[in-house]
N, C-alpha and C positions, 0 to 999 in steps of 0.2 A: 837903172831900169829895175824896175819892183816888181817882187815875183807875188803873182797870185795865192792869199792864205789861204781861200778854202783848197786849190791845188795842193799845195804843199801838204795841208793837213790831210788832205786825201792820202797822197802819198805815203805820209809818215803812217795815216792806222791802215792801209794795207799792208805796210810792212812787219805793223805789231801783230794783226792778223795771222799773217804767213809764219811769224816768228811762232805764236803762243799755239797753232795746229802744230807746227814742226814739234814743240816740245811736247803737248801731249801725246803725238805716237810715241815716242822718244820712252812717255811713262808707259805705255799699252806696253811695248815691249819691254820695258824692267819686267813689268809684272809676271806678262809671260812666262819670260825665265825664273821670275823666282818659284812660280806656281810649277812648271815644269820640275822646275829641281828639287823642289818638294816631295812632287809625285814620284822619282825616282830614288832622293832617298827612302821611302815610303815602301816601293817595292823593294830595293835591297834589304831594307831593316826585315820586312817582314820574310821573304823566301831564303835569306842566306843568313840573319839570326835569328833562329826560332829561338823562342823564349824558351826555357827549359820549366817545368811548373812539374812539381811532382807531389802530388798532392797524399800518396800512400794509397794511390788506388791501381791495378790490373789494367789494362787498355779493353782488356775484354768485360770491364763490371759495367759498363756501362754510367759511369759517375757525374 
């Protein structure tokens, strides 16, 4: 008994379909996280290492 090819090829590019959406959320969320993790290095670097810059001026000269 012989199986129908445009069937079968139906079948197989639904499946490439379903497979290559799965994998691109798969990268939406890498990205996410690495953009997430960024922004939080970002805030720690910035409010818990302040850079120390001392340029020889008073805070009050206005410089």
């Amino acid at each position: 008994m012989a199986i129908n090819p445009v069937i079968w090829n139906g079948i197989i590019s639904i499946y490439i379909i379903i497979y290559c959406i799965s994998n691109f959320k798969l990268m939406q969320e890498v990205f996410v996280y690495i953009i997430v993790a960024a922004a939080i290095v970002f805030l720690i670097r910035k409010f818990f290492f302040s850079s120390k810059k001392s340029s020889g001026c008073n805070p009050d000269c206005n410089c």
